[in-house]
BAGU-122918 format. One record per residue (C-alpha): x, y, z. Coordinates in nm, 4 decimals. Layout:
N
<node X="X" Y="Y" Z="Z"/>
...
This chain:
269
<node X="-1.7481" Y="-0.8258" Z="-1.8995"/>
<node X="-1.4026" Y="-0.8039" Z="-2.0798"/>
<node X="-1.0990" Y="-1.0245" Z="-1.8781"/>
<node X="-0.8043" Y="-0.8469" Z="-1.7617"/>
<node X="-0.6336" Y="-1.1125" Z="-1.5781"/>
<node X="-0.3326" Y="-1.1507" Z="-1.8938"/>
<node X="-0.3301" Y="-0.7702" Z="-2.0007"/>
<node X="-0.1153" Y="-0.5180" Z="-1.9339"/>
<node X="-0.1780" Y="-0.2266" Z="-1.6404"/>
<node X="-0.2874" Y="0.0331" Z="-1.9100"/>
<node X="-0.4976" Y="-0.2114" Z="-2.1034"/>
<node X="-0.6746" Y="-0.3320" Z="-1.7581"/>
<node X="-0.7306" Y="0.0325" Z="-1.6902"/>
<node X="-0.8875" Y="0.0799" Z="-2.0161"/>
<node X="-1.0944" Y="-0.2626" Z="-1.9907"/>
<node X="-1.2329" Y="-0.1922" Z="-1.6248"/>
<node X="-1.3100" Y="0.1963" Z="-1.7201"/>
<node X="-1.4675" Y="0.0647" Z="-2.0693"/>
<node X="-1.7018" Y="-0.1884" Z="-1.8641"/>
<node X="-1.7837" Y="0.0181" Z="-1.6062"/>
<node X="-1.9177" Y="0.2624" Z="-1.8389"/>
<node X="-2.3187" Y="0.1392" Z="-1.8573"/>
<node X="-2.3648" Y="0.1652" Z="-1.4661"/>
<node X="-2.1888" Y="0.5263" Z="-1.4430"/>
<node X="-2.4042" Y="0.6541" Z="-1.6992"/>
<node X="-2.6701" Y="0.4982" Z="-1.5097"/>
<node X="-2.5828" Y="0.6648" Z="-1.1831"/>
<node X="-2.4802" Y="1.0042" Z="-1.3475"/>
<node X="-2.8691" Y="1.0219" Z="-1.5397"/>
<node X="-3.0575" Y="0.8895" Z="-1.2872"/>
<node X="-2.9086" Y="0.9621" Z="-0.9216"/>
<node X="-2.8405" Y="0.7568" Z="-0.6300"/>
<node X="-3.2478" Y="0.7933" Z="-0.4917"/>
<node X="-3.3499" Y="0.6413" Z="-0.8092"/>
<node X="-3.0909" Y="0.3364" Z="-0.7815"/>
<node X="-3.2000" Y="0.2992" Z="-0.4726"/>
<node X="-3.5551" Y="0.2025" Z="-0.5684"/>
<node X="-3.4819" Y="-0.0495" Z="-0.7707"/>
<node X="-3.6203" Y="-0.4203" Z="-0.6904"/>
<node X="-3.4506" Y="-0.5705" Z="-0.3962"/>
<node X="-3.2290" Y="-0.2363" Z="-0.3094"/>
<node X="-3.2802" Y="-0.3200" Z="0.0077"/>
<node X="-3.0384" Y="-0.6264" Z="0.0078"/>
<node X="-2.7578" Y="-0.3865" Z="0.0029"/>
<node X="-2.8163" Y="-0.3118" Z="0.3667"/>
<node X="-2.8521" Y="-0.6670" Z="0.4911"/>
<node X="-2.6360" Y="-0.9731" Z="0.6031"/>
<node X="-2.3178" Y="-0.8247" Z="0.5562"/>
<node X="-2.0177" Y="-1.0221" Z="0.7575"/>
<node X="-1.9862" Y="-0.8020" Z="1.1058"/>
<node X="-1.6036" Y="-0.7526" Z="1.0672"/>
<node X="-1.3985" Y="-0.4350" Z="1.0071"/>
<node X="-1.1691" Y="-0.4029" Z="0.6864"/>
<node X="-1.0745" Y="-0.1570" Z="0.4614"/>
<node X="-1.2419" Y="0.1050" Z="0.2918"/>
<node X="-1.1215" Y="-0.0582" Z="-0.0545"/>
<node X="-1.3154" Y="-0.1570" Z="-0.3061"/>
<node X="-1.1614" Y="-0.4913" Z="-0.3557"/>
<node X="-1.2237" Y="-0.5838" Z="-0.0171"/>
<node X="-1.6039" Y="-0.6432" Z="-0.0789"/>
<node X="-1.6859" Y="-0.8421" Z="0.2399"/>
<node X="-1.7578" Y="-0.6502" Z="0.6044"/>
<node X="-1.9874" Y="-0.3930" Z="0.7082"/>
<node X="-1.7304" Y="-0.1869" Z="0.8992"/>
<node X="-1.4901" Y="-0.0020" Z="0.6775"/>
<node X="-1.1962" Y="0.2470" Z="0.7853"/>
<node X="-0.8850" Y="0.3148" Z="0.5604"/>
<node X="-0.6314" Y="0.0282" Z="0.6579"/>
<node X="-0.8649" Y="-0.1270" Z="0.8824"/>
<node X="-0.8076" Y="0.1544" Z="1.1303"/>
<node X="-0.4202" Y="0.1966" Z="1.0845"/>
<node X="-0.4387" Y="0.6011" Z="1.0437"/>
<node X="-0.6381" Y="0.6581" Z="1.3119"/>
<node X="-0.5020" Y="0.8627" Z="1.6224"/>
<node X="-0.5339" Y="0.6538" Z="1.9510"/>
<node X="-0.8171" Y="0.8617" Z="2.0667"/>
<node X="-0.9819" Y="0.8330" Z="1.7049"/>
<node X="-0.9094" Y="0.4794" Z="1.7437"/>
<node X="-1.1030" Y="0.4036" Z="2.0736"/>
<node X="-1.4055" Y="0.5823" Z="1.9466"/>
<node X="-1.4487" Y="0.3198" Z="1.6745"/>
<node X="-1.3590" Y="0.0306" Z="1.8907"/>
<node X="-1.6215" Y="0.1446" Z="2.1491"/>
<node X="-1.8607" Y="0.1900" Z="1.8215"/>
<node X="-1.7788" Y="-0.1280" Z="1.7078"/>
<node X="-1.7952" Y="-0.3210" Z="2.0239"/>
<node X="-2.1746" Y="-0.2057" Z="2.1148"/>
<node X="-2.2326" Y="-0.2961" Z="1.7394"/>
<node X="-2.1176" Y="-0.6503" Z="1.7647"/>
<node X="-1.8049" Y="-0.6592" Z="1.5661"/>
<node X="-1.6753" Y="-1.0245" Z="1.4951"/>
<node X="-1.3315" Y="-0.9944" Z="1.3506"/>
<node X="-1.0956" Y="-0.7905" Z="1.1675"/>
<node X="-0.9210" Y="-0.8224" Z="0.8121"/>
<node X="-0.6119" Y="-0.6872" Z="0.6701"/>
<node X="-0.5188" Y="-0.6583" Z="0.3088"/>
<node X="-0.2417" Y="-0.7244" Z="0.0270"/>
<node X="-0.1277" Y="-0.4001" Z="-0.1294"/>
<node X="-0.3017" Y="-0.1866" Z="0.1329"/>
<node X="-0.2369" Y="0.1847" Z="0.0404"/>
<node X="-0.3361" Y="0.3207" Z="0.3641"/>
<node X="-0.0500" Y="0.1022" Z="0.5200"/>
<node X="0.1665" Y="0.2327" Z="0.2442"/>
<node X="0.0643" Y="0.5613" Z="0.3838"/>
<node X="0.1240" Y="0.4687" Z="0.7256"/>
<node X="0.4880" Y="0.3286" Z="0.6431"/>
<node X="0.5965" Y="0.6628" Z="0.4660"/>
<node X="0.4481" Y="0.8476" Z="0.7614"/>
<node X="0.6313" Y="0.7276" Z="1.0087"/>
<node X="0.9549" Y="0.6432" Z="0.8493"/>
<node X="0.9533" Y="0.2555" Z="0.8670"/>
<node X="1.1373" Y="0.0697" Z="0.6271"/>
<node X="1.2833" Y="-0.2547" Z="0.8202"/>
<node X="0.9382" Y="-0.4277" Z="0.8105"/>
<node X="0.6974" Y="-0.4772" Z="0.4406"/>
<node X="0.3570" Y="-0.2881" Z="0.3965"/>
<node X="0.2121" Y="-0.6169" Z="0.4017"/>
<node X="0.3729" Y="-0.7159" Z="0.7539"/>
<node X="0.2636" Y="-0.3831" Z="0.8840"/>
<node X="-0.0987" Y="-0.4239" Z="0.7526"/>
<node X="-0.0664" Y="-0.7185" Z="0.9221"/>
<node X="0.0873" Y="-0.6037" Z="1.2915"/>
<node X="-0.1787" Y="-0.3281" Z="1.2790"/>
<node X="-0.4901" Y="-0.4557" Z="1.1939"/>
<node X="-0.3970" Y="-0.7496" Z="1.4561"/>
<node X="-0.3608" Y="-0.4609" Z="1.7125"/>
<node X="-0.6713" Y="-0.3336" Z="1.6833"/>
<node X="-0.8794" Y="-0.6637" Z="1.6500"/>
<node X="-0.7208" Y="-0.7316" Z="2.0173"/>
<node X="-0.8353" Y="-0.4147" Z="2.1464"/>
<node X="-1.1863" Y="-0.5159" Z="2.0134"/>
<node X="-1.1656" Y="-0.8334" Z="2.1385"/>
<node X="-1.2048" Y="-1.0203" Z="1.8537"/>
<node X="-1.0314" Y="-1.2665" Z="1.6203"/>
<node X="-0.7648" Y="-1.1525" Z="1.3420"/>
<node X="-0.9361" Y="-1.3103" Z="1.0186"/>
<node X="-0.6604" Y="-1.3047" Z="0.7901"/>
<node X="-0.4691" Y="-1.1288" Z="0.5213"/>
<node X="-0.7103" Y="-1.0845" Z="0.1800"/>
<node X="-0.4268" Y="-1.1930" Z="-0.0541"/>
<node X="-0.6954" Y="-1.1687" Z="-0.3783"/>
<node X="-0.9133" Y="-0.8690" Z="-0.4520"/>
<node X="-1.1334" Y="-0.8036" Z="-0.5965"/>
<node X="-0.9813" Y="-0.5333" Z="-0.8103"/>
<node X="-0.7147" Y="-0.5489" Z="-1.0446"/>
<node X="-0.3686" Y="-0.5543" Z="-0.7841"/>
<node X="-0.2557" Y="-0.3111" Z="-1.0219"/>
<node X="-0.4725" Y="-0.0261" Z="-0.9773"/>
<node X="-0.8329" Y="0.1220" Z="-0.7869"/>
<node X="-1.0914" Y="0.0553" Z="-1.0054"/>
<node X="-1.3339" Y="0.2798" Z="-0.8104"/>
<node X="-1.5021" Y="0.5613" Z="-0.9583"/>
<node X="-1.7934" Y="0.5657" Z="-0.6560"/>
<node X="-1.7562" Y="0.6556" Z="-0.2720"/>
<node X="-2.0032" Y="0.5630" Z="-0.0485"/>
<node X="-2.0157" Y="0.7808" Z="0.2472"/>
<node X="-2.2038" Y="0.5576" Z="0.4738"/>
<node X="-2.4402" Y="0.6864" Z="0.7087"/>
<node X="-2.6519" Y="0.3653" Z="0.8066"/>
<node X="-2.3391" Y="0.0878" Z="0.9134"/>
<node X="-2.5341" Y="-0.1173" Z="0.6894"/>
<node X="-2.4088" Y="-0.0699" Z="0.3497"/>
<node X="-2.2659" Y="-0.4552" Z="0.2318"/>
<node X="-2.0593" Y="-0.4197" Z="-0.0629"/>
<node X="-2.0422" Y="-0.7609" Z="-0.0916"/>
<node X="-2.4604" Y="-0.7365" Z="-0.2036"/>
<node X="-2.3848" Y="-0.4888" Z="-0.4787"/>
<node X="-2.3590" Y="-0.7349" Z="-0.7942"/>
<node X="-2.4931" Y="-0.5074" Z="-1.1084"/>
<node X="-2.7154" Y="-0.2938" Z="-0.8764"/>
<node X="-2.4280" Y="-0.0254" Z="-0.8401"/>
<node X="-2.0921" Y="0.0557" Z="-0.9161"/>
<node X="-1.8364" Y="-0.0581" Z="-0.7089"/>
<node X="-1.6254" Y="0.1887" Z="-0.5197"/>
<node X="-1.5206" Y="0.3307" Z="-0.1491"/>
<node X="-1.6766" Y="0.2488" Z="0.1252"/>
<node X="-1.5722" Y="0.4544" Z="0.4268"/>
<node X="-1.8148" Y="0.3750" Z="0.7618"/>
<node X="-1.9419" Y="0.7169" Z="0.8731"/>
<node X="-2.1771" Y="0.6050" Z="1.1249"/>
<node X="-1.9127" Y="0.4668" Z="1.3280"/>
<node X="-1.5689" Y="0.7125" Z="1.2453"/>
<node X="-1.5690" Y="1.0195" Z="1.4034"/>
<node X="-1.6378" Y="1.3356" Z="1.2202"/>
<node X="-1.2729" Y="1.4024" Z="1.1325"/>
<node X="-1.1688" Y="1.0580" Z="1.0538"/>
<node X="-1.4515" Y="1.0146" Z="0.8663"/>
<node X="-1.3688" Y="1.3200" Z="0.6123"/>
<node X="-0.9601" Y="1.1754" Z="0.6599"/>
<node X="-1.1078" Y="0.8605" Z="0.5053"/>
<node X="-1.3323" Y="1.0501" Z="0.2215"/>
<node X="-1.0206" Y="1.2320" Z="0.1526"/>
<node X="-0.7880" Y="0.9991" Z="0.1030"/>
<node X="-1.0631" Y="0.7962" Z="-0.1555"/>
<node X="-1.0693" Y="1.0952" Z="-0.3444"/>
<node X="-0.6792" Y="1.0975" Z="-0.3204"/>
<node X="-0.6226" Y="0.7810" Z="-0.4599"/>
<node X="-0.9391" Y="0.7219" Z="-0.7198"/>
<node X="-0.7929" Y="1.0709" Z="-0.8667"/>
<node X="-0.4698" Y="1.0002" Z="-0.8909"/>
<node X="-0.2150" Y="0.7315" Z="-1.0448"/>
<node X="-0.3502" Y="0.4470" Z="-0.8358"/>
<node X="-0.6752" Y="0.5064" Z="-0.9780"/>
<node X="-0.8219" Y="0.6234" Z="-1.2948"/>
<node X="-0.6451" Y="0.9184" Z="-1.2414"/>
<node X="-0.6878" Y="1.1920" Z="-1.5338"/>
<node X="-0.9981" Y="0.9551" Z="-1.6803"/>
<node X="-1.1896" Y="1.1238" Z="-1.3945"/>
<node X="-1.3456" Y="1.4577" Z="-1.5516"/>
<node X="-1.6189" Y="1.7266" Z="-1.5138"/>
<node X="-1.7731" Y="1.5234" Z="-1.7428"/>
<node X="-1.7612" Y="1.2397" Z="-1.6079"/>
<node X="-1.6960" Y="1.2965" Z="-1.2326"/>
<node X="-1.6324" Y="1.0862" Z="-0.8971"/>
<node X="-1.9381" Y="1.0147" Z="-0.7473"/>
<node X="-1.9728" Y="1.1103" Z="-0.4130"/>
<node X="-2.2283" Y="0.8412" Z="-0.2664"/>
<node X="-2.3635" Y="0.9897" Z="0.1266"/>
<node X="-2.6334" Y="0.6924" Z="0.2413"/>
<node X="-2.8456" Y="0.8428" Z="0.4724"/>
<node X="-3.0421" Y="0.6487" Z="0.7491"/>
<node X="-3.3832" Y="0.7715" Z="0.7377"/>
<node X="-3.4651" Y="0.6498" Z="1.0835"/>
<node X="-3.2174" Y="0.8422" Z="1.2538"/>
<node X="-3.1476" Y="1.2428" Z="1.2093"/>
<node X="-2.7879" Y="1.2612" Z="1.3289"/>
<node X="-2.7504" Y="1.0063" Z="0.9810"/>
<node X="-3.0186" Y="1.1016" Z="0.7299"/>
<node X="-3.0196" Y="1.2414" Z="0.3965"/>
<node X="-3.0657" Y="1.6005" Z="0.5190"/>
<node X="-2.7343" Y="1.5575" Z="0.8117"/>
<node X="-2.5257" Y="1.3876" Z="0.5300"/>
<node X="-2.6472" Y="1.6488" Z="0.3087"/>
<node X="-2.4993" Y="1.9447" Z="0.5031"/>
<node X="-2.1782" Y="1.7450" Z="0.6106"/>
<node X="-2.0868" Y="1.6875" Z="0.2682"/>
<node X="-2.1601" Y="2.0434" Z="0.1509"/>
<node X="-1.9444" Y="2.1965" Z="0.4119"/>
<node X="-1.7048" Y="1.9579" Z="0.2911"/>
<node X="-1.6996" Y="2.0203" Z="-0.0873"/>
<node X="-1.6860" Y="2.3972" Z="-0.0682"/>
<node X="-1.4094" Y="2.3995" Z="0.1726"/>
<node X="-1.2452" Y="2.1356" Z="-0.1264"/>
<node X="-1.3571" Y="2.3851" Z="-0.3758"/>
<node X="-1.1561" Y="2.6926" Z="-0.1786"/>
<node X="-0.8635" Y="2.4920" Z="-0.1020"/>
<node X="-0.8624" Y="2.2717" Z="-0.4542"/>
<node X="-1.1112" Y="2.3629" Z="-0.6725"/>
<node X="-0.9612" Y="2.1400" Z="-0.9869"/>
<node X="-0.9908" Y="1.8628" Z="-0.7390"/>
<node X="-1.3518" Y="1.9939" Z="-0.6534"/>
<node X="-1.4461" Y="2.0320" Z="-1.0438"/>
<node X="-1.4307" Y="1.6429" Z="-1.0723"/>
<node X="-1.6009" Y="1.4823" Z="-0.7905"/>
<node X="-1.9939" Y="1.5043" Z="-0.7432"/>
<node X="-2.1970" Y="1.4817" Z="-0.4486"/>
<node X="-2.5465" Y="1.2952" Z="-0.4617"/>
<node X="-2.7441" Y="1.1907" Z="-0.1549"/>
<node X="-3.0458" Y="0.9657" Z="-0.0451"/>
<node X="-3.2079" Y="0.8465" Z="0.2329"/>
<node X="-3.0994" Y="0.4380" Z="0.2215"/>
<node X="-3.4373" Y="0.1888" Z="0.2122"/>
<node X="-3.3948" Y="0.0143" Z="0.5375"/>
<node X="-3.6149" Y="-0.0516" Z="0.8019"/>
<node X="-3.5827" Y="-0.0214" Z="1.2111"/>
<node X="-3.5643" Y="-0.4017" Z="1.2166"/>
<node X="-3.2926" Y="-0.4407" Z="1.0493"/>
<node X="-3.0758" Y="-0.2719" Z="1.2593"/>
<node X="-2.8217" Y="-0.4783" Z="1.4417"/>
C-alpha cells in the first residue's frame, strides 16, 4: 500500500481511492454473503473492545458506534442507547479529533466560544457518566487520513458485534453505525449522515459513481428476526426508495447489499 503521510490532500485522495480499488472490486463482483464466507469471517464479530465511539472509520476500535459518540442524539434517543448499552455491558466511551458529527453539532446549535474538539470532548464525557462508565480519551490519530473520509463502505450493523478493528484485508473499511442498539430513527440519522459525508467534500465526493457506488453494508443476525437479513432487508429498502423520491442522484450512487453475519448464539455478549 502506497504512503500518504508527506502528500498533498488531493494526492492522498487519489492514493487511498487507487489502493482501495482491489477490495471494492471484490465486494462489487462478489457481494457481501460471499465475503462473508471467507476463512475466519467470523473474527469480525468477536473480541471487539465494549466501548462506544464514533461511527468513523478511523476510529477502528469499539463495538458500539453512534455518530459523535452519541452527540446528535435527542435526550430521549439518547437514553434508549444508554439503557441498550448498559444491559450490554458497555465499558467506556471515546471521543475523537476532527469529529464531524461535533462539527455538526457546533453549527447546530450556534456555539462558537468553545473548539469542536472541546465539545467532542464535554459531550462524549456526558454521556459516558450517564452510562456509568469511564471517559477513555480523545483519539488524537486515526486511522484515516485527518484530511479526508476514506470510506467508501457502510456497515449497517444489525448483530452489535461487528469489530472494525478485526477487518485487516478481509473488507473495506468504512461506516459503522450500531443498529442493534440506535433506535429506528437515529439509526437511519446516522446512515444518513455517512452517506452525507462519504459523498461529499469530506469524502471521495464526485469519485463515488453508478459505476462504482457506496456500498451499503446491512449485517444481519441470523439468530434473531427483529435483526436478520430479511428485517435489514426491508428497513433498508424502505429507506432507499424514499432516498430515491426525495434524491434520486444521491440514490443512483449508493448500493444496498445484505447478509445474514456468521456468528453463533455463544458469542453473544
Amino acid at each position: 500500500m502506497q504512503n500518504m503521510e508527506h502528500e498533498s490532500p488531493d494526492m492522498q485522495r487519489d492514493i487511498a481511492w487507487f489502493n482501495s480499488e482491489r477490495k471494492m472490486q471484490e465486494l462489487y463482483k462478489k457481494g457481501i454473503g460471499k465475503m462473508l464466507e471467507q476463512e475466519n469471517a467470523e473474527s469480525l464479530f468477536e473480541d471487539g473492545e465494549s466501548c462506544l465511539c464514533c461511527i468513523d472509520e478511523g476510529t477502528d476500535n469499539g463495538l458500539f458506534r453512534a455518530a459523535g459518540s452519541g452527540i446528535l442524539l435527542s435526550d430521549e434517543e439518547r437514553a434508549t442507547l444508554v439503557d441498550r448499552l448498559q444491559a450490554m455491558g458497555v465499558k467506556g466511551v471515546k471521543s475523537h479529533e476532527g469529529c464531524g458529527a461535533a462539527e455538526k453539532y457546533c453549527k447546530d446549535n450556534n456555539i462558537t466560544d468553545k473548539s469542536v474538539d472541546e465539545v467532542a470532548k464535554e459531550k462524549a464525557q456526558q454521556i459516558a457518566k450517564e452510562l456509568g462508565v469511564p471517559y477513555l480519551g480523545h483519539i488524537e490519530k486515526l486511522s484515516r487520513p485527518a484530511e479526508f473520509h476514506y470510506a467508501r463502505t457502510v456497515y449497517y450493523d444489525g448483530t452489535g458485534q461487528f469489530n472494525q478493528a478485526a477487518v485487516g484485508d478481509k473488507l473495506p473499511p468504512g461506516f459503522v453505525i450500531s443498529r442493534r442498539y440506535l433506535d429506528d430513527k437515529s439509526s437511519i440519522d446516522n446512515l444518513q449522515l455517512a452517506i452525507q459525508i462519504a459523498l461529499g467534500h469530506h469524502g471521495f465526493g464526485k469519485k463515488i459513481t453508478k459505476d462504482k457506488p457506496l456500498m451499503l453494508l446491512a449485517l444481519g443476525d441470523p439468530h434473531d428476526s427483529m435483526f436478520d437479513a430479511a428485517a435489514m432487508q426491508k428497513e433498508m429498502d424502505d429507506f432507499l426508495k424514499q432516498l430515491a423520491e426525495k434524491d434520486p442522484q444521491t440514490a443512483s450512487r449508493v448500493r444496498l447489499d445484505v447478509a445474514d453475519a456468521p456468528i453463533s448464539h455463544e458469542t453473544r455478549n
